[in-house]
C-alpha positions as CSV (number, residue, x, y, z in Angstrom):
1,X,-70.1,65.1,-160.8
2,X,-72.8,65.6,-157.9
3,X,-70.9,63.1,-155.9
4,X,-68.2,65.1,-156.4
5,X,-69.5,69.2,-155.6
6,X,-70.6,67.7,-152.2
7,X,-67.2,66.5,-151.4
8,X,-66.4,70.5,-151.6
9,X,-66.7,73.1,-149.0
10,X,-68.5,76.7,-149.0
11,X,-64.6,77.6,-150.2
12,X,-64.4,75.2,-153.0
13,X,-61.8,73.3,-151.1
14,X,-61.6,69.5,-150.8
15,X,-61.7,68.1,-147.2
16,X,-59.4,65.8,-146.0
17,X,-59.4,63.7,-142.7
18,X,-57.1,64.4,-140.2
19,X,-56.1,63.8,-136.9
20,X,-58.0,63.8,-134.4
21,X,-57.7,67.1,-132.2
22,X,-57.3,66.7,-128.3
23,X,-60.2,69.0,-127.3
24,X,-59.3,67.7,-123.6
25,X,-56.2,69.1,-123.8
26,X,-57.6,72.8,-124.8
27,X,-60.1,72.5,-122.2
28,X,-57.1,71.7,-119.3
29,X,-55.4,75.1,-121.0
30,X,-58.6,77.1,-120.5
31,X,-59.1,76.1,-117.2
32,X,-55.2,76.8,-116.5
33,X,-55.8,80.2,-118.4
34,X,-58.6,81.2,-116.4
35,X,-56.7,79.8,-113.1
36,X,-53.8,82.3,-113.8
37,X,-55.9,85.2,-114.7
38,X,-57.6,85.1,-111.1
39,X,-54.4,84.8,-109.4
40,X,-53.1,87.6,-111.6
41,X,-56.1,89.9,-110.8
42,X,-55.9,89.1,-107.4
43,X,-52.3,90.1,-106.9
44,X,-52.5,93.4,-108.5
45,X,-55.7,94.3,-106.2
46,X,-53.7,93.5,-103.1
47,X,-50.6,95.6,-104.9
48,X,-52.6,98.3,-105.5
49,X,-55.4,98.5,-102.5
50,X,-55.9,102.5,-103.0
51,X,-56.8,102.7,-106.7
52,X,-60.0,101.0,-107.0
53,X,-60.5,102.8,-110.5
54,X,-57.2,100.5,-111.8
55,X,-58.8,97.5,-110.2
56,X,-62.0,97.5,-111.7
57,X,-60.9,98.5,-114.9
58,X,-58.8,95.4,-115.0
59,X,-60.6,92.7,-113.3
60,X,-63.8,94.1,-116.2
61,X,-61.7,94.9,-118.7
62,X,-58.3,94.0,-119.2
63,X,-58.4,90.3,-117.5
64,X,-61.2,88.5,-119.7
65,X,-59.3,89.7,-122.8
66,X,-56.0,88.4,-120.8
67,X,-57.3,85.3,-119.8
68,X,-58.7,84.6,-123.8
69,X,-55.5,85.4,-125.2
70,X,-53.7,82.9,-123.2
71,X,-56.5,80.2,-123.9
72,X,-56.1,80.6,-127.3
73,X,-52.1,80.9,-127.4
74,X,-52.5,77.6,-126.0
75,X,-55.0,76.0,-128.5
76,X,-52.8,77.4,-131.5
77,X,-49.9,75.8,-129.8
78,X,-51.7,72.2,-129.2
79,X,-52.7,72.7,-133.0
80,X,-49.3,73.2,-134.1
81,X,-47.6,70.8,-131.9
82,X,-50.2,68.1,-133.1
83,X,-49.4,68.5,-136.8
């Protein structure tokens, strides 16, 4: 019985061994993520030169969220591709 609660998670569930996940391959996406972001960023500023208002708020604001959401597009699509 013992042997058998700490088989069980904080959820109750049972865990089972999978595969192994290819961190190396979510790090390459992050990097390529990040990579695109700055190139991004750096083509609107030269786009837009005379709003330096628009520029800030998206090289503080609006590119970290950017560059997040494609990192993790790309880790959700590792996962599923893997299983």
């Amino acid at each position: 019985m013992e042997e058998e609660l700490n088989k069980l998670t904080l959820m109750g569930r049972t865990e089972i061994k999978g595969k192994k996940y290819p961190i190396f391959l979510e790090r390459l996406g992050l990097l390529f993520s990040i990579i695109l972001t700055i190139f991004l960023t750096l083509t609107i500023w030269n786009e837009f030169e005379e709003y330096i208002w628009l520029n800030v708020l998206l090289s503080i604001c609006v590119a970290p969220l950017f560059a997040l959401s494609i990192a993790e597009i790309i880790g959700r699509l590792i996962q599923y591709l893997k299983n």
